[in-house]
C-alpha positions as CSV (number, residue, x, y, z in Angstrom):
1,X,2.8,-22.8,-0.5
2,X,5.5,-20.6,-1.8
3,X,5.2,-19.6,-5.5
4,X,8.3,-17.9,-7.6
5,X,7.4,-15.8,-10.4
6,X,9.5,-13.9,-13.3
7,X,8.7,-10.6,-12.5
8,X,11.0,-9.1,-15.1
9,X,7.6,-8.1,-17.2
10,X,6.3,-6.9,-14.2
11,X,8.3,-4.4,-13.1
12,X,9.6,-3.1,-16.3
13,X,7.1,-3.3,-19.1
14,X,3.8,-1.1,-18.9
15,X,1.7,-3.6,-21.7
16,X,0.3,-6.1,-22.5
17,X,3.1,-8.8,-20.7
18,X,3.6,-6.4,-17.9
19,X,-0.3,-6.3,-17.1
20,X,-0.7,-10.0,-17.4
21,X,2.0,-10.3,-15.0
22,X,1.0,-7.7,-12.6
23,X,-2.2,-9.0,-12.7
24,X,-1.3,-12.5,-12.2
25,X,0.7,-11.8,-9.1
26,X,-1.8,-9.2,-7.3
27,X,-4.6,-11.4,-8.2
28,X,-2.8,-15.0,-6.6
29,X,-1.7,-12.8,-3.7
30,X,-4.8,-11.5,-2.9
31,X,-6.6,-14.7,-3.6
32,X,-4.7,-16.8,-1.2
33,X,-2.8,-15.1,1.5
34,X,-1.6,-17.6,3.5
35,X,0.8,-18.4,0.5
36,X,3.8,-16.5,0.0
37,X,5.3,-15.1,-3.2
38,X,8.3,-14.5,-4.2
39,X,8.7,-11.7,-7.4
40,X,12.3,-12.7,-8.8
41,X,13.3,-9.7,-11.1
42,X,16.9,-8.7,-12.6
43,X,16.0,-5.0,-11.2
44,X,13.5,-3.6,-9.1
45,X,12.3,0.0,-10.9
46,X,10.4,2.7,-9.9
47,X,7.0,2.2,-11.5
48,X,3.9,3.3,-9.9
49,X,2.0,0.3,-11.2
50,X,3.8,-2.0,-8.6
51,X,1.9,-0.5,-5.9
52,X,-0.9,-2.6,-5.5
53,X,1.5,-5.5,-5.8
54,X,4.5,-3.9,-3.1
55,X,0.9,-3.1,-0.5
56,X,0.6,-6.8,-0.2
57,X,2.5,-8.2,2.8
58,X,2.9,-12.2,1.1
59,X,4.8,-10.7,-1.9
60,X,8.1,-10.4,-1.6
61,X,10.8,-9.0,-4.4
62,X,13.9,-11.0,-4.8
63,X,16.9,-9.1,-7.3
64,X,20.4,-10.8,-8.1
65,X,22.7,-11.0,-5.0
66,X,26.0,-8.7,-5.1
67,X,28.5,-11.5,-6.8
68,X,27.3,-14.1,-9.5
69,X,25.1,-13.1,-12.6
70,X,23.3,-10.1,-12.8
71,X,20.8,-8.9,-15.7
72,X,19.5,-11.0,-18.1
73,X,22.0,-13.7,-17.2
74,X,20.8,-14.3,-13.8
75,X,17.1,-14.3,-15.1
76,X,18.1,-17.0,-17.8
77,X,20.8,-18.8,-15.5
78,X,20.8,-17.4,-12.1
79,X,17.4,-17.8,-10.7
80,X,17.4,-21.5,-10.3
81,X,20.0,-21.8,-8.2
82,X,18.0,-20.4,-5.5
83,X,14.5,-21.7,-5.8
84,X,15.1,-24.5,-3.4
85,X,17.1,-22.9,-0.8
86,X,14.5,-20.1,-0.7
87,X,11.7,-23.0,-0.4
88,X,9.7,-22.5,-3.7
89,X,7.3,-25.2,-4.2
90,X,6.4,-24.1,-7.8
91,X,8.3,-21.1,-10.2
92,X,6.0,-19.9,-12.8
93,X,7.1,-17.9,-15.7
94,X,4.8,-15.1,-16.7
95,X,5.7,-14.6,-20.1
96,X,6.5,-17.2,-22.2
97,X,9.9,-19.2,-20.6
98,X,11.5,-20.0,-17.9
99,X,15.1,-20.6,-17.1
100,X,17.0,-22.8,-19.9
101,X,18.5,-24.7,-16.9
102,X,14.9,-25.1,-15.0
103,X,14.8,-29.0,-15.0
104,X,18.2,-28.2,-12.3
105,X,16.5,-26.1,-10.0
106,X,14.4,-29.3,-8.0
107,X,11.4,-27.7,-8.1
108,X,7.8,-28.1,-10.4
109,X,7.4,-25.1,-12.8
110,X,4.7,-23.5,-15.1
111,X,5.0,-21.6,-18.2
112,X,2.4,-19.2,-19.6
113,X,2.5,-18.8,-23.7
114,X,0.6,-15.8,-24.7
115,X,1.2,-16.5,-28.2
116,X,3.2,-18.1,-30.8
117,X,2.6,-15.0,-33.1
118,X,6.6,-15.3,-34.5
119,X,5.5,-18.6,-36.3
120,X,2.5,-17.4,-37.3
121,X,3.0,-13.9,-39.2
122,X,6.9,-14.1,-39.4
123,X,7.2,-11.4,-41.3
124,X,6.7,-8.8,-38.7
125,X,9.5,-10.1,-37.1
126,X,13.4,-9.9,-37.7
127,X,14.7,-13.8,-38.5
128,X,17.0,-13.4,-35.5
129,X,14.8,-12.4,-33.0
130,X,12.4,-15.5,-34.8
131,X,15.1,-17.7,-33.6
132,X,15.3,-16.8,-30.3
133,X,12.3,-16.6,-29.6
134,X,11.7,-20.2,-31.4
135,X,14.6,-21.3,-29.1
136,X,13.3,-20.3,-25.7
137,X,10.2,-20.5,-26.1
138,X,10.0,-23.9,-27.5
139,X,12.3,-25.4,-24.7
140,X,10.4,-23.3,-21.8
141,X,7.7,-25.5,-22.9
142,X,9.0,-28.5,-23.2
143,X,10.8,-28.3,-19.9
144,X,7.8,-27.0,-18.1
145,X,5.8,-29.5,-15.8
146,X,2.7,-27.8,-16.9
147,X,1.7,-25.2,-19.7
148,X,-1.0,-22.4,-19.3
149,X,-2.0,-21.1,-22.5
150,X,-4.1,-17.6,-22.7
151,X,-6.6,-19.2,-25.5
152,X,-7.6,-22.1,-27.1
153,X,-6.5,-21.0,-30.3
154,X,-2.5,-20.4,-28.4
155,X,-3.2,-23.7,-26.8
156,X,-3.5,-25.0,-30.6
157,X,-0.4,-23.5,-31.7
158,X,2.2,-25.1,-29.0
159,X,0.4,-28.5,-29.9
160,X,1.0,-28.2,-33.9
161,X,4.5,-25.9,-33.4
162,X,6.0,-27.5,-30.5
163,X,4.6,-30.9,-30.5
164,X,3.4,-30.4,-26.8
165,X,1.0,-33.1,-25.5
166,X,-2.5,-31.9,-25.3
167,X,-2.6,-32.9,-21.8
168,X,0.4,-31.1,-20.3
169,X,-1.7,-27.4,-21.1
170,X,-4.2,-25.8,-19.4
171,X,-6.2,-23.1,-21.3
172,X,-7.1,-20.3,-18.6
173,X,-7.9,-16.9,-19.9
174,X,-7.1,-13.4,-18.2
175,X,-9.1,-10.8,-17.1
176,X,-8.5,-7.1,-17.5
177,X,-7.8,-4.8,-15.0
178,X,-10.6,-3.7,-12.7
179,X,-10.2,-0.1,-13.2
180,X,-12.1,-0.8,-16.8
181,X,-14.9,-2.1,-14.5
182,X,-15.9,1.7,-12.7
183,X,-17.4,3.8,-15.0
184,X,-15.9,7.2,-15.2
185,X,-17.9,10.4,-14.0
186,X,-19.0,13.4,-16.4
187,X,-15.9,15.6,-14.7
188,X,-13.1,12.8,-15.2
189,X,-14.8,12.6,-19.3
190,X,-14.1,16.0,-19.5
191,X,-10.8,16.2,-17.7
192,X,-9.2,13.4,-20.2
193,X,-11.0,14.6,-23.0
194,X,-9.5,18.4,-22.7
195,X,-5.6,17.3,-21.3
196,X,-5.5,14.7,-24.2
197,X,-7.3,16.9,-27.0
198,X,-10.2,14.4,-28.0
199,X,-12.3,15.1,-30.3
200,X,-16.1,14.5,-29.7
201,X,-17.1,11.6,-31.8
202,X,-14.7,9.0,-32.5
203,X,-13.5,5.1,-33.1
204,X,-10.9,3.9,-30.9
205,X,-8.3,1.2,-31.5
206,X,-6.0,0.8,-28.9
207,X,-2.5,-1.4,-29.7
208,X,0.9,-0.9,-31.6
209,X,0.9,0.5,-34.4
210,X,2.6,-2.1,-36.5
211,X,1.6,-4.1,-39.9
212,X,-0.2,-6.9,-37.5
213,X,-2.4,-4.7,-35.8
214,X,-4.2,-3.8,-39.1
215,X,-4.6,-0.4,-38.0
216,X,-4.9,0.3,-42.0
217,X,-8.2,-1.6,-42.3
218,X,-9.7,1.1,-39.6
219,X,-8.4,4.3,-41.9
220,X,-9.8,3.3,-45.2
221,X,-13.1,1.5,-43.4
222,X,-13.3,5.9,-41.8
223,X,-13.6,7.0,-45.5
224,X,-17.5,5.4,-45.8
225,X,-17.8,6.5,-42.4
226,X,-19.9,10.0,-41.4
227,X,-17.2,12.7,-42.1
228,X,-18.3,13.8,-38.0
229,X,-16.8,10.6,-36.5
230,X,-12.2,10.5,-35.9
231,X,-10.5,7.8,-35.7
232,X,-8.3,8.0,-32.6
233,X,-4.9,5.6,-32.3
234,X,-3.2,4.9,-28.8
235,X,-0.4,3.2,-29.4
236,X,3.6,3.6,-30.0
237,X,5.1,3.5,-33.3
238,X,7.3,0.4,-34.6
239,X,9.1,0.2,-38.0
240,X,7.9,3.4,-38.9
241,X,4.2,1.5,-39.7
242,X,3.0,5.0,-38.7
243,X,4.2,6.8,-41.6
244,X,2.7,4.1,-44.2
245,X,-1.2,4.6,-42.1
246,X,-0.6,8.5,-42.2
247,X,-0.3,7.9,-46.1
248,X,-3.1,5.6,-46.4
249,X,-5.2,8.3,-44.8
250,X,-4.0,11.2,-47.4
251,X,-5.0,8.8,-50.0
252,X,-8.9,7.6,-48.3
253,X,-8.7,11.8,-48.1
254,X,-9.3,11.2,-44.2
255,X,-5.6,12.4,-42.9
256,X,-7.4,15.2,-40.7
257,X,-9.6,12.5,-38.8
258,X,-7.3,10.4,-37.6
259,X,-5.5,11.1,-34.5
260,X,-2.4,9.4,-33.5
261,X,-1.6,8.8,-29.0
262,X,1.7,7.6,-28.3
263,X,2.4,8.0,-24.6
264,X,-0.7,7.8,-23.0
265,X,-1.3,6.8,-19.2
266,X,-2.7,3.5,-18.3
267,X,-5.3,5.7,-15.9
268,X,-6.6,7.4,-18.9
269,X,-7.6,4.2,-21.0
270,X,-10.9,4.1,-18.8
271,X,-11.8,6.9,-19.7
272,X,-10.6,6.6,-23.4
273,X,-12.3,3.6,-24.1
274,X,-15.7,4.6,-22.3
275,X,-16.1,7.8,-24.5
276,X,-15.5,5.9,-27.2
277,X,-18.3,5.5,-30.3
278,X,-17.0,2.0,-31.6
279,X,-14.2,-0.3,-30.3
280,X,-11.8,-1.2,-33.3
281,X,-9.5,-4.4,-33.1
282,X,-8.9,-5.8,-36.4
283,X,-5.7,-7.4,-35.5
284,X,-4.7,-10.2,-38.1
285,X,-3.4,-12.2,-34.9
286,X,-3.5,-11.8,-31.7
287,X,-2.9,-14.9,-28.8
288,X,-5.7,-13.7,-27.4
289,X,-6.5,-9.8,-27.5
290,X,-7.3,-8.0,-24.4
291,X,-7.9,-4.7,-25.8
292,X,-11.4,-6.5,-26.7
293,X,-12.2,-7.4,-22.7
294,X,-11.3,-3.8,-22.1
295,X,-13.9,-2.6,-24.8
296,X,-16.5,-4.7,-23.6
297,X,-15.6,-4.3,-19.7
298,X,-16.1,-0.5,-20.5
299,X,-20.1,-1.1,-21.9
300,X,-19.1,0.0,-25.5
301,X,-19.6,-2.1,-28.8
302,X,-16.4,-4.0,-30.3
303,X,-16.0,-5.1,-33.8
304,X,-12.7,-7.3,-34.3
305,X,-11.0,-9.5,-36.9
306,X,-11.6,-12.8,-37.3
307,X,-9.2,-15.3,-38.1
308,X,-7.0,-15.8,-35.4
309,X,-8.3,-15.6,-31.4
310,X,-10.5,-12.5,-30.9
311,X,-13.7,-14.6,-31.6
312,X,-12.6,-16.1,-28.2
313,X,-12.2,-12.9,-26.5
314,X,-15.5,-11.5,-28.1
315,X,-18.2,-14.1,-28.0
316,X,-21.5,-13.3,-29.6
317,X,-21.2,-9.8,-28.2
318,X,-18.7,-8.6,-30.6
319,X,-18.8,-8.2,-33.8
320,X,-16.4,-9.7,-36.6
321,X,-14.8,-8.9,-40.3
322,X,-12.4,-10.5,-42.2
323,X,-8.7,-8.4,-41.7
324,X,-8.8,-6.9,-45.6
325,X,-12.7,-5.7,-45.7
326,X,-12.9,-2.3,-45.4
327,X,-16.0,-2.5,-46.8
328,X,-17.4,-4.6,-44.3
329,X,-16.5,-2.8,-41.2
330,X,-17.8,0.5,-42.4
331,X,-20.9,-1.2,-42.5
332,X,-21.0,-2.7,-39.4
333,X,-19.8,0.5,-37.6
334,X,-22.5,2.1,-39.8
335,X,-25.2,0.2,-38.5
336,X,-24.0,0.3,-34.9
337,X,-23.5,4.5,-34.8
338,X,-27.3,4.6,-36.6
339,X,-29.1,2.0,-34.7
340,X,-29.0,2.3,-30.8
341,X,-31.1,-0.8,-30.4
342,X,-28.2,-2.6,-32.2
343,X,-25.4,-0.9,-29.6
344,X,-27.4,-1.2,-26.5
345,X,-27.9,-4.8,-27.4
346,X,-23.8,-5.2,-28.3
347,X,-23.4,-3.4,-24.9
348,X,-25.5,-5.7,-23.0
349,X,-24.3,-9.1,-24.1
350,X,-21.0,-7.1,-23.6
351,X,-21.0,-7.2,-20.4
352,X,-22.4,-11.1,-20.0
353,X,-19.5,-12.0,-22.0
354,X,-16.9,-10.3,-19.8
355,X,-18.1,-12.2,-17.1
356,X,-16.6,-14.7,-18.2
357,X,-13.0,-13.6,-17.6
358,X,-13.4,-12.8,-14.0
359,X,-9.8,-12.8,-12.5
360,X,-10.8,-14.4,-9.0
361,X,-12.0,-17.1,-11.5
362,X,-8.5,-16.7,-12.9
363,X,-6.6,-17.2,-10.0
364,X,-8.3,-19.8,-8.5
365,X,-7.9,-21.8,-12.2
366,X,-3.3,-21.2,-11.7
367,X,-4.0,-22.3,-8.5
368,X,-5.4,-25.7,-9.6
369,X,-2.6,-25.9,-11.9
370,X,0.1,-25.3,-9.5
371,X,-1.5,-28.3,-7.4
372,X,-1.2,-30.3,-10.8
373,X,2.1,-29.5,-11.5
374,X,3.1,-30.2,-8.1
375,X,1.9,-33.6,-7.5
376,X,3.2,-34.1,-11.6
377,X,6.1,-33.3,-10.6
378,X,6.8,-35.4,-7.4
379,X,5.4,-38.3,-9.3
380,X,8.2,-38.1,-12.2
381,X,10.6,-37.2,-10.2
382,X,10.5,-39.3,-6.4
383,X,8.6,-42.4,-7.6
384,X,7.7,-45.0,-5.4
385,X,9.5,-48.8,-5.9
386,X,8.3,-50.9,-8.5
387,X,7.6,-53.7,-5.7
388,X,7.2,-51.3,-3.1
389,X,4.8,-52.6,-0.5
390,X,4.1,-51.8,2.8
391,X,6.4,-54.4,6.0
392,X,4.5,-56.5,7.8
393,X,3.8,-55.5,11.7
394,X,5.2,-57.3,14.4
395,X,2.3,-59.7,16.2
């Protein structure tokens, strides 16, 4: 089989999209090596987390030829055009649409939806960018021979949103990278915790800092919180939500315990998340939240916000507060930094529940959706005669 993907997020954006879709393609090429893979991107970059993928010898990057579109035109326009003369069996778009002129190219396609998270909180986004996102999005998946959705609760979404029959998506979560898997030695602790200036106690929350995140609920939750433990934010700034937390804090009279970590390396997250007292995810919505699959993956206890996906993510290992109780997760952090019974039993059904989102498991679930789409997709589109019946052999 030869698979296309978008590899724009993969080459050029170091989060959450860009890890699903390195992931995705390191995973499916190692998984099945007899296939081939083809990483269509508008540019190939420098970026060291390509490595893995570029080692494989069935992956191979594809960028826009010298004339004809280039950029975002030839992702949006271009790529079709050479699905079927490069063979593709099946294009799937990593994060969230594919070509607008897909149903052209002769060939089955798969979208993956993360979330639908402009619909849902609109206000943290712009009302053009709403509409552009409404627009492609909503066509990718109508277009699409076959959905994946990261959770149940995104699966919901395109259903209620986009009107998508139930039976066109296929819910199959991600894993987290592996390197949240090896546990970090005493001399790498100290190494990370002296380079990035960590103090020795603290709550981690790991994500944007933006209204969504909620990373306001964690700074007033700190004030009822023993005056030993920091609060430690990795994340880059966006609409200057920084500013407003950093006030927040003056007011809780905890501004000298929270620390703010913009430009941190992926390598050091590990680390970060293993030293860690408390994982803190109190998103208000999230299309599925892998920040608490790293956080259990790294044998450290995770309280999150409910109301959205986490609860997925989480299980009955993590713990859960409503997105405006600061009340609430004081005393849950509380209980887990003065009970150890409590953490090591967190930590323990941790680890069961991040079994769950093994990313062999993964690939071996797109895989069965690229066979769907497939045969889908040859069905609808070379379908046998109405009267067709087989001619008679000669006696």
């Amino acid at each position: 089989m030869k698979v296309g993907f978008d590899g724009k997020r993969a080459v050029s954006n170091m989060t959450g999209l860009g890890n699903y879709s390195r992931l995705v393609i390191e995973r499916m090429a190692e998984t099945f090596p007899d296939d081939t893979f083809y990483v269509y991107t508008p540019a190939l970059k420098a970026n060291p987390r390509l490595a893995g993928i570029k080692s494989l010898s069935n992956v191979e990057f594809h960028t826009p030829p010298p004339m004809g579109f280039s950029g975002s035109l030839w992702r949006t326009f271009g790529i079709s055009n050479h699905l079927r003369p490069d063979g593709i069996d099946i294009y799937h778009g990593l994060s969230n649409e594919l070509p607008l002129n897909i149903r052209n190219a002769g060939v089955a396609s798969v979208v993956t939806v993360h979330d639908v998270i402009y619909r849902r909180v609109p206000e943290c986004y712009n009302p053009l960018d709403r509409k552009i996102y409404d627009y492609k999005y909503g066509r990718s998946c109508r277009n699409a021979t076959r959905i994946i959705a990261i959770s149940e609760r995104t699966r919901q979404d395109i259903i209620e949103l986009y009107g998508i029959f139930p039976e066109k998506i296929d819910v199959i979560y991600q894993g987290c990278d592996e390197s949240f898997k090896c546990k970090c030695s005493p001399a790498e602790f100290r190494e990370v915790r002296q380079r990035l200036g960590l103090p020795e106690r603290y709550l981690l929350q790991v994500g944007t800092i933006e209204s969504r995140k909620n990373l306001e609920l964690s700074v007033r939750a700190l004030a009822s919180v023993p005056a030993d433990i920091t609060l430690v934010a990795v994340g880059r700034d966006r609409k200057g939500y920084k500013k407003h937390v950093e006030g927040i804090a003056r007011e809780c009279g905890v501004s000298g315990r929270v620390v703010f970590l913009n430009e941190v390396a992926f390598r050091d997250l590990p680390a970060l998340n293993q030293m860690a007292e408390v994982i803190l995810y109190p998103s208000r919505y999230e299309g599925f939240g892998i920040p608490v699959i790293e956080g259990l993956e790294s044998g450290r206890p995770v309280v999150a916000a409910s109301g959205s996906c986490l609860e997925e993510a989480g299980g009955n290992a993590a713990r859960y507060v409503a997105p405006d109780d600061p009340r609430a997760l004081a005393e849950i952090i509380n209980a887990i930094l003065s009970d150890s019974g409590l953490a090591a039993d967190m930590v323990e059904k941790g680890f069961r529940q991040a079994k769950r989102f093994d990313t062999s498991a993964m690939a071996d679930s797109i895989m069965e959706v690229y066979r769907k789409a497939i045969g889908e997709y040859n069905l609808t589109n070379n379908p046998k005669p109405k009267n067709f019946s087989l001619p008679d052999l000669p006696v």
